[in-house]
C-alpha positions in Angstrom: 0.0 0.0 0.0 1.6 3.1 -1.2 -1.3 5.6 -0.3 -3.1 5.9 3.0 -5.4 8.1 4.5 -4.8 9.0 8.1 -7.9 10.8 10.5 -6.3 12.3 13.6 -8.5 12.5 16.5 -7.5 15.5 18.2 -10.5 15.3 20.6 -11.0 17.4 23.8 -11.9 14.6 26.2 -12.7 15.1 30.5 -11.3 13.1 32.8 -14.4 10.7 34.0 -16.7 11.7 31.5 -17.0 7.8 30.1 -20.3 8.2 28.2 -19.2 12.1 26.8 -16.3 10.8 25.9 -17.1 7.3 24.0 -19.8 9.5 21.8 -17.2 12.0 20.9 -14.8 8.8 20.0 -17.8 7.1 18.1 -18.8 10.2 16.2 -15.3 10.7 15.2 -14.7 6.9 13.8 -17.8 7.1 12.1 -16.9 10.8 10.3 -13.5 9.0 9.5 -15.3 5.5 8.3 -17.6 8.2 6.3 -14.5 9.8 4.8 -12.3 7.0 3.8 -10.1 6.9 6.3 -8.1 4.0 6.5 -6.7 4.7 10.4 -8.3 6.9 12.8 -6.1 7.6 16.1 -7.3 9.2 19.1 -5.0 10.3 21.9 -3.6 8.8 25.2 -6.2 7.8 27.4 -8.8 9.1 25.2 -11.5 7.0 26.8 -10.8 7.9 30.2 -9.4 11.8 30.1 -5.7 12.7 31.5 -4.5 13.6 33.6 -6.6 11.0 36.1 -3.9 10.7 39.2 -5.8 8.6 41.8 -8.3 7.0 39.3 -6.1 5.2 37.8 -6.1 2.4 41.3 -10.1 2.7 41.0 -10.8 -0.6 40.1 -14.7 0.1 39.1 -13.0 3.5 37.0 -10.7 0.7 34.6 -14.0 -1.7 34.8 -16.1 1.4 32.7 -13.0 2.3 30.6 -13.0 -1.3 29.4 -16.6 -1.3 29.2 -16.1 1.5 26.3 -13.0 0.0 24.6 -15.6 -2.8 24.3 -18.2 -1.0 22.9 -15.7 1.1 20.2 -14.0 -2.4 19.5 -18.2 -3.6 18.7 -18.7 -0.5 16.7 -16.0 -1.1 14.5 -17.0 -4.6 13.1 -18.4 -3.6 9.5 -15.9 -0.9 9.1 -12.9 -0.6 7.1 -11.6 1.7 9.4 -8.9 0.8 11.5 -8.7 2.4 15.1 -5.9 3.4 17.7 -7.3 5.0 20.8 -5.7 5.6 24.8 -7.0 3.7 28.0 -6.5 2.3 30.9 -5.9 -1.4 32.0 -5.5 -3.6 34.4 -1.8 -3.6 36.2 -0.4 -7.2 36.5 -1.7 -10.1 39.0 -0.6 -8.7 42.4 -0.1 -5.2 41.6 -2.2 -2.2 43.0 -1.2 0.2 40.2 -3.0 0.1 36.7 -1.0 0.4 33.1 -1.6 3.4 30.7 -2.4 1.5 27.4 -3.4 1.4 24.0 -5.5 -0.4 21.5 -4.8 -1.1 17.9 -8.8 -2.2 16.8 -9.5 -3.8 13.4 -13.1 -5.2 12.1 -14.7 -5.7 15.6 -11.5 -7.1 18.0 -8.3 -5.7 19.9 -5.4 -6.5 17.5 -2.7 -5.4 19.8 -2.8 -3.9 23.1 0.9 -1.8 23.5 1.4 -0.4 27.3 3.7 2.7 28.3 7.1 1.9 29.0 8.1 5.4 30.2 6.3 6.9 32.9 7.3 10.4 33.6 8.1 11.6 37.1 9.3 14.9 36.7 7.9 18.5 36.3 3.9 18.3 36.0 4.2 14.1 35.7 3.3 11.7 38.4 2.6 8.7 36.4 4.5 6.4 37.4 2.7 6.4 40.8 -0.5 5.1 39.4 0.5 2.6 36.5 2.8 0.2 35.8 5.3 0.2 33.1 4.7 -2.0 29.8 7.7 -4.0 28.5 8.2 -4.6 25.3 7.4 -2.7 22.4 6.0 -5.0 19.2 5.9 -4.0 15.5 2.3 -5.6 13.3 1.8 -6.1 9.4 -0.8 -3.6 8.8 -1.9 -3.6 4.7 1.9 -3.8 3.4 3.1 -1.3 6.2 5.2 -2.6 9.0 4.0 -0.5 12.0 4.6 0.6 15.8 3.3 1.9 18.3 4.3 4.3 21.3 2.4 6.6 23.9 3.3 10.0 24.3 6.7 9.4 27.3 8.1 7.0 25.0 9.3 8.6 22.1 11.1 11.1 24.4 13.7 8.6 25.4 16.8 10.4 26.0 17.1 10.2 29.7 16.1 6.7 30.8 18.2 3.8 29.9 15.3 1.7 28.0 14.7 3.0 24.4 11.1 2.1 23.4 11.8 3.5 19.5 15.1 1.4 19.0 13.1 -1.5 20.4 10.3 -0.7 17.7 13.7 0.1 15.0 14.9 -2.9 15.2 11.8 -4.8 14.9 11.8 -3.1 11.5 8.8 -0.5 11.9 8.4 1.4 8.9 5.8 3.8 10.6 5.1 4.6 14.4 1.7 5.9 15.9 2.7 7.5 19.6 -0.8 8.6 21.0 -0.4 11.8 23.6 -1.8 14.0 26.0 1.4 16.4 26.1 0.3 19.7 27.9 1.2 22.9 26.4 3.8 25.8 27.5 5.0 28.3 25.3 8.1 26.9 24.5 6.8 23.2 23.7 5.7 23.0 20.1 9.3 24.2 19.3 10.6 21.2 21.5 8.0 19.2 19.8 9.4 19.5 16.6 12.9 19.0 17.3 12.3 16.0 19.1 10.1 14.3 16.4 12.8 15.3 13.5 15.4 14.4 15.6 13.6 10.7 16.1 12.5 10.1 12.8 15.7 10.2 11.4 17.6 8.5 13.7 15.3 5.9 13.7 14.5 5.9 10.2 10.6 5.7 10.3 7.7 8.4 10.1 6.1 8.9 12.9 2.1 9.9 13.3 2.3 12.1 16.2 -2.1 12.4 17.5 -2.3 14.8 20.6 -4.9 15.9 22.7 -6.8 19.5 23.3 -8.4 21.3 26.1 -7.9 21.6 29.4 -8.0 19.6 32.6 -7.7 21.0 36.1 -4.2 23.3 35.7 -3.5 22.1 32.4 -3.9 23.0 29.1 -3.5 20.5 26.4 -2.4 22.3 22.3 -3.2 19.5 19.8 -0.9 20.6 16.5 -0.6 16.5 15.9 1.9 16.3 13.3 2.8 13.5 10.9 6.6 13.5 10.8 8.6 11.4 7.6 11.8 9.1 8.4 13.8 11.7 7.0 12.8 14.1 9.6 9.8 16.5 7.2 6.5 17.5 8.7 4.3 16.6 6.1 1.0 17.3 7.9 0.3 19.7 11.5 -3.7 20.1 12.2 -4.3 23.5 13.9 -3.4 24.4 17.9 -6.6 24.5 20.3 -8.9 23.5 18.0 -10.9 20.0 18.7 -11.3 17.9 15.3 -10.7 15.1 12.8 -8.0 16.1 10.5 -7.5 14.3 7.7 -4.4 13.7 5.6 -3.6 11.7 2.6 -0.2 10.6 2.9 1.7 9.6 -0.4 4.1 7.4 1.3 6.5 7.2 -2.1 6.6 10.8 -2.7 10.0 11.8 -2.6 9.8 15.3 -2.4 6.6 15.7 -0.4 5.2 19.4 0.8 6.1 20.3 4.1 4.5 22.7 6.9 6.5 25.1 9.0 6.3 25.6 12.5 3.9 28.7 12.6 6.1 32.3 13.1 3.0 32.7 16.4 4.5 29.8 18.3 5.4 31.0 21.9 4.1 34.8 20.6 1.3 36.3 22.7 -1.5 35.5 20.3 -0.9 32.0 21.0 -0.6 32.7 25.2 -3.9 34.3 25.2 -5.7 31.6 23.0 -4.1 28.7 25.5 -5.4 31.3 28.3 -8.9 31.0 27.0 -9.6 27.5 26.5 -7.8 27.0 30.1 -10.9 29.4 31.6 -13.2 27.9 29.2 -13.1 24.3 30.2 -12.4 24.7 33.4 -15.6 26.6 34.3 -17.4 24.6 32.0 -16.0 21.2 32.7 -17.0 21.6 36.4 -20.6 23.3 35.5 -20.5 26.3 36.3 -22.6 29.0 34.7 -21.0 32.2 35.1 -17.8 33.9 36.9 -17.3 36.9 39.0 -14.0 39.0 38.6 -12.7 42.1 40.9 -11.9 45.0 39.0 -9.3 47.0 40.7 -8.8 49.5 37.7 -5.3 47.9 36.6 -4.0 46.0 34.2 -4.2 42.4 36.1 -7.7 42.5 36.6 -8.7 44.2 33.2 -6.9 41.4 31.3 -8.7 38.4 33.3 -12.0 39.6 33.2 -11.0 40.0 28.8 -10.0 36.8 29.1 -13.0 35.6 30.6 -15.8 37.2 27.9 -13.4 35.9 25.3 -13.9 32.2 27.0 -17.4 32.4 28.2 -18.8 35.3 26.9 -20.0 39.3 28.3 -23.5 37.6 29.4 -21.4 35.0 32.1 -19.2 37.5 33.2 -19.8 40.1 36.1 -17.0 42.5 37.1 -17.5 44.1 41.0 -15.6 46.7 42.0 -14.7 47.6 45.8 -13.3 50.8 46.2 -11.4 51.2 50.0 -10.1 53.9 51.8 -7.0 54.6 49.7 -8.5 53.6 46.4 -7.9 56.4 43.5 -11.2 57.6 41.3 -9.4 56.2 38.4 -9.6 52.7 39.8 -13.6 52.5 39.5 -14.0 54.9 36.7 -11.5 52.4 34.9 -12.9 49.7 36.2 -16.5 51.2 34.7 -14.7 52.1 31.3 -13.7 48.4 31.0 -16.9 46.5 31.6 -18.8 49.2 29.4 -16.3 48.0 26.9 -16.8 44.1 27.8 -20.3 44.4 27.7 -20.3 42.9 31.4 -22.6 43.2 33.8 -20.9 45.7 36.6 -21.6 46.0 40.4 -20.0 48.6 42.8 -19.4 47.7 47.0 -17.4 49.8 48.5 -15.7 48.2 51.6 -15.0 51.2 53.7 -17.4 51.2 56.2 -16.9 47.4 56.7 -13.3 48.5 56.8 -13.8 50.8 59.5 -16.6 48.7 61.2 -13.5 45.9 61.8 -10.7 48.4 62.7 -13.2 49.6 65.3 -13.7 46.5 66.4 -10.5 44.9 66.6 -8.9 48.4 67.9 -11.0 49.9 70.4 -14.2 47.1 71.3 -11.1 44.0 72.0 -9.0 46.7 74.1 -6.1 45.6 71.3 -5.6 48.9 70.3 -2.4 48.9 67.8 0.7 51.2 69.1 0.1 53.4 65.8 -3.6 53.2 65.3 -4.9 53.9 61.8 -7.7 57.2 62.2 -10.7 55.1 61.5 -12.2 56.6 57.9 -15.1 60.1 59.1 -13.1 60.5 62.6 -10.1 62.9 61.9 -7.1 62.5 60.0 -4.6 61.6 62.5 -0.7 60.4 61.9 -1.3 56.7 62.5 1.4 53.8 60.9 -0.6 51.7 58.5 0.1 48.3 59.1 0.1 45.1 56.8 -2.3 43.5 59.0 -4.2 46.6 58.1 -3.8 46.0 54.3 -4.4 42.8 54.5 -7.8 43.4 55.6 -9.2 45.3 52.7 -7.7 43.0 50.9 -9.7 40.1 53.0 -12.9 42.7 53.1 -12.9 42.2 48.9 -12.2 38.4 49.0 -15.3 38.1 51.4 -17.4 40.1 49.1 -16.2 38.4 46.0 -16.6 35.0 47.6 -20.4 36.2 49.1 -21.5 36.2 45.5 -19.9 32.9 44.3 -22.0 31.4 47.1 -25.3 33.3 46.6 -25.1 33.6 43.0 -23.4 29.9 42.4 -20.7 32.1 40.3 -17.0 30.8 39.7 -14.6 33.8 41.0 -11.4 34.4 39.2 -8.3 35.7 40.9 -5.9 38.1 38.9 -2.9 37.9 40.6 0.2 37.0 37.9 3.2 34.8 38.5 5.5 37.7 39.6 3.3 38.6 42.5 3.1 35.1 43.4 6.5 34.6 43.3 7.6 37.6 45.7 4.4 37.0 47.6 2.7 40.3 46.6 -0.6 39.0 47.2 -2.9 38.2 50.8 -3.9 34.9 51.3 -7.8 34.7 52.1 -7.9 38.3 49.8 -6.9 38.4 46.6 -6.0 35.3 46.2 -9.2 33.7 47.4 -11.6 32.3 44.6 -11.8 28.8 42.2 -9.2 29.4 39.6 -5.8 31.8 39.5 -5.9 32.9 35.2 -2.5 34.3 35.1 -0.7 33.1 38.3 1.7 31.5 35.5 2.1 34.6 33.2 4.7 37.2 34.3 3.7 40.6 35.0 5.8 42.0 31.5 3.4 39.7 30.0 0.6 40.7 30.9 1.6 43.8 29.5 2.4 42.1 26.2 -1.2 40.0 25.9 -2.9 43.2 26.9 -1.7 45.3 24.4 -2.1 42.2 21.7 -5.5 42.0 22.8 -6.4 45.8 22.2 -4.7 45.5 18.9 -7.7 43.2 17.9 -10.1 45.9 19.5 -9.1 48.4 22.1 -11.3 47.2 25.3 -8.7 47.4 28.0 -8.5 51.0 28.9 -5.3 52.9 28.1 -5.4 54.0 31.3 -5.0 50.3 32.8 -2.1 49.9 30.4 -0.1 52.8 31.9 -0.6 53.6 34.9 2.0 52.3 37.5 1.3 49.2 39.4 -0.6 49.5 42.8 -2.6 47.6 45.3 -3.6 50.7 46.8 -4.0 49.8 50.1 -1.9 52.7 51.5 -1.3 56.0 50.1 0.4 56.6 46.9 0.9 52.9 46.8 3.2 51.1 44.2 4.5 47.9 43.6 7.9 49.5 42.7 7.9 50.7 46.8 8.7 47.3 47.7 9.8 45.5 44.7 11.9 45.9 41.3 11.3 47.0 38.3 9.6 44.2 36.7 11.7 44.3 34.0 14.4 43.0 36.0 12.4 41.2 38.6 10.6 39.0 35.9 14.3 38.1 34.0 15.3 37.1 37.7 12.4 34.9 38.2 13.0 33.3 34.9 16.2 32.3 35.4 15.5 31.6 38.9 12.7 29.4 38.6 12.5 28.1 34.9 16.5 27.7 34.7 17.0 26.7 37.9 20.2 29.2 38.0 22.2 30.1 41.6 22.5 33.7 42.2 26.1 34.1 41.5 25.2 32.9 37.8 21.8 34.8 37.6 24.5 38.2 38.4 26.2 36.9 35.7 23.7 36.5 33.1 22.5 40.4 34.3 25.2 41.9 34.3 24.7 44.2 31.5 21.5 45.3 33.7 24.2 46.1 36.3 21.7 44.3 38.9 23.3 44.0 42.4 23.4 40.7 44.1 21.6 42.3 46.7 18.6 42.9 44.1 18.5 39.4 43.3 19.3 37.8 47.0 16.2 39.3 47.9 14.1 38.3 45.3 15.0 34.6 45.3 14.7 34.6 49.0 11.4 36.0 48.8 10.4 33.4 46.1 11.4 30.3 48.7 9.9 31.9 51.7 6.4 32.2 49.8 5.9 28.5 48.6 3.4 28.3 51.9 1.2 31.1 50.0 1.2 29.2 46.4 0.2 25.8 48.3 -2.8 27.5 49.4 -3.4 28.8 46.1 -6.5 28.0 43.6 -5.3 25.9 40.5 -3.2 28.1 38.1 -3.5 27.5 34.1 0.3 26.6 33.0 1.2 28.3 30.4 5.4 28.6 30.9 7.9 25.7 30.7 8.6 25.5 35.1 4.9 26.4 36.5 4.2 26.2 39.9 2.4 23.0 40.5 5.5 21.4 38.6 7.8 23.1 40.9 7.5 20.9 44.2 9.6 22.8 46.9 8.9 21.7 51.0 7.3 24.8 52.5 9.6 24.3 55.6 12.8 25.2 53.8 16.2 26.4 55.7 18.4 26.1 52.4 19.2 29.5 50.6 20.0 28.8 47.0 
């Protein structure tokens, strides 16, 4: 067979979902049977969703998985269509753990079941917890075409000692299907690429490379499956973030076959903001939730979630509330007003002072704690009292109570807005601003939030200028700003990078900066201020990953004496 025609399943499946998820499957082998498709592959644990951490050791959660590899393998039996699909099995006799799995289905039966040999440990990956590794990795005669198979971990061999695509090399495989749920970061369709060229020709086999989309829990999966030639040319890449059955008719003698580019938007902040979305997207829809509240503090963080949210969800699910305090300016609820007249959100305003001065009351003057420095309680003089952090941290609280009142009356998901910059110095009050369901940009650095508000506005202006340049400020003190307490983000957020993405000491992150002429000072405290704040991010909501080192994937103890 010199000619085949190949429908990639790049589905967006939820973890659980067994009935959604088997009619998606069975929709899509019937659109590829209806098409002509000789092979229609579905992702890594297509059936059952990924990531599924404890699941996977539920012994009635493989029983339904198997139930639906039954009834696919059933639904198959007067097709010509050939199907590769993810799910879970049984460990072996004795074992507590499960295997991560696929099957290779022809006319009505399982022709080959291939389990994972590489189970990743590191960064966002626990698997090896859950399931058992396969051994083994065996080639099959499929119409003319000797042919592998792989899931996702195996093809990316270089660190462990067992290579899974030498295996399926030497067992002469003129073609290898790897099946993956590969989350995205900005940097990994550029890794993606490398590796598969890199593989292919080394090996000297094409490789049909069928990823998932969507997004599950923290995660956010791309798609762009590729088919990859053995002499390392993408012949075929179906879109990023967009669910489907992509079809390709693959020559397999063509010598000088058409190739596709990596896309010049790869890592850019078009394609941030559009992983940003469908992160916010299935995650409030996925858990059934209706609509979301946001706090709009005037600024730029806010502004860009609350943008972020319409674009996912749409202006009608979306309410942005507003909470003036004592030290807020007028241009943080007039910009606040500008930008949900420009949304098309709904738009509430609660001012907390008198709540604000309600509590200082209390805790001042009716528990006989008065503070050395008392603040003047708002309407009662002006006074010279020191404002405290306990005393910021209560407006801050004051907002996260009002926000987290209407979640609970309304049954609305609330969004926090802090970004990974504020997280990492610990600019943010637990219980405040931090409280709510899901953190949108607690893995995008402030200079990028910059960068995917002013992409945003470039497709129509909505963020208010306004929000764009005015400096940074929490504005729980007077004139406020970040900069009073922390660097220029410019330099902070380079720190960061190399701090926590590149895993650098200080004395080479000085190095790296020196240009900048950044003390060591500057980035001792920074770094320092990263450790001591992993007790905040642990008690954070889950945080879309969207950079190649986000937090979840960044296990540090909490109780920590080591300075690095």
């Amino acid at each position: 067979m010199t000619k085949i025609r190949v429908g990639l399943g790049q589905i967006n499946p939820t973890v659980g979902d067994f009935s959604g998820n088997l009619a998606k499957i069975l929709a899509f082998i019937e659109e590829a049977e209806k098409k002509g498709c000789d092979l229609a592959i579905f992702p890594e644990l297509a059936i059952s969703g990924y990531p599924v951490w404890d699941l996977a050791i539920k012994k009635s959660f493989i029983r339904e998985n198997l139930h639906s590899l039954e009834t696919i393998a059933k639904a198959t039996r007067r097709l010509k269509v050939s199907v590769v699909v993810g799910y879970i099995d049984h460990g072996p006799q004795g074992s507590t753990k499960s295997r991560n799995a696929l099957a290779w289905i022809e006319k009505g039966k399982v022709r080959l079941r291939q389990y994972k040999s590489l189970l990743p440990t590191y960064d966002v990956f626990l698997e090896e917890i859950f399931f058992e590794p396969g051994e083994g990795h065996k080639t099959l005669s499929w119409r003319g075409i000797r042919l592998g198979t792989a899931i996702c971990e195996d093809i990316w061999d270089q660190q462990y000692s067992i290579k899974p695509l030498q295996s399926l090399s030497r067992n002469r495989a003129q073609i290898v299907v790897a099946i993956n749920a590969s989350p995205y970061h900005k940097e990994k369709a550029r890794l993606r690429d490398e590796l598969l060229k890199r593989q292919s020709k080394r090996y000297g086999f094409s490789i049909i490379y069928v990823n998932q989309i969507g997004s599950q829990d923290d995660l956010i999966f791309d798609g762009r499956s590729l088919v990859v030639d053995r002499k390392g040319r993408v012949l075929f890449r179906a879109p990023a973030f967009e669910e489907g059955l992509f079809v390709y008719d693959w020559d397999l003698k063509e010598k000088n076959p058409k190739t596709v580019p990596l896309p010049a938007s790869v890592g850019e902040p078009s394609e941030i903001y559009q992983a940003l979305v469908l992160g916010v997207r299935d995650y409030v829809t996925k858990n059934k939730f209706k609509s979301v509240v946001i706090g709009l503090s005037g600024g730029i963080d806010s502004a860009l979630t609350a943008t972020l949210a319409c674009d996912a969800l749409g202006s009608d699910r979306v309410l942005g509330v507003t909470m003036p305090g004592v030290y807020s300016s007028e241009g943080s609820w007039k910009d606040s007003e500008e930008l949900a007249k420009n949304l098309g959100i709904e738009f509430r305003v609660y001012p907390i002072k008198e709540k604000y001065n309600a509590l200082l009351h209390y805790y001042q003057e009716e528990r006989h704690s008065p503070h050395p420095n008392p603040l003047p309680i708002l309407g009662r003089g002006k006074g010279e009292g020191e404002i405290t952090l306990t005393m910021e941290n209560l407006q801050a609280r004051l907002r996260g109570l009002e926000l987290m009142y209407i979640s609970n009356e309304e049954g609305r998901l609330v969004l926090t807005t802090g970004n990974k910059s504020e997280l990492a110095m610990g600019y943010c009050t637990l219980y405040g601003d931090m409280a709510g369901g899901l953190c949108v940009l607690g893995d995008v650095y402030k200079t990028d939030v910059y960068r995917l508000a002013r992409y945003r506005n470039q497709i129509k202006p909505v963020i208010p200028q306004a929000s764009i340049e005015k400096p940074p400020s929490a504005e729980l003190r007077p004139n406020q700003k970040d900069q009073d307490s922390l660097p220029p983000y410019e330099i902070l957020d380079e720190i960061l990078k190399l701090y926590i993405e590149k895993n650098l000491t200080r004395e080479e992150i000085l190095k790296v900066l020196m240009p900048q002429k950044v003390s060591l000072e500057v980035i001792t405290d920074a770094i320092n201020r990263v450790d001591h704040n992993e007790y905040k991010r642990r008690q954070a909501p889950p945080i879309l990953r969207v950079t190649q080192k986000a937090w979840f994937g960044r296990r540090m103890p909490i109780t920590n004496r080591f300075m690095g």
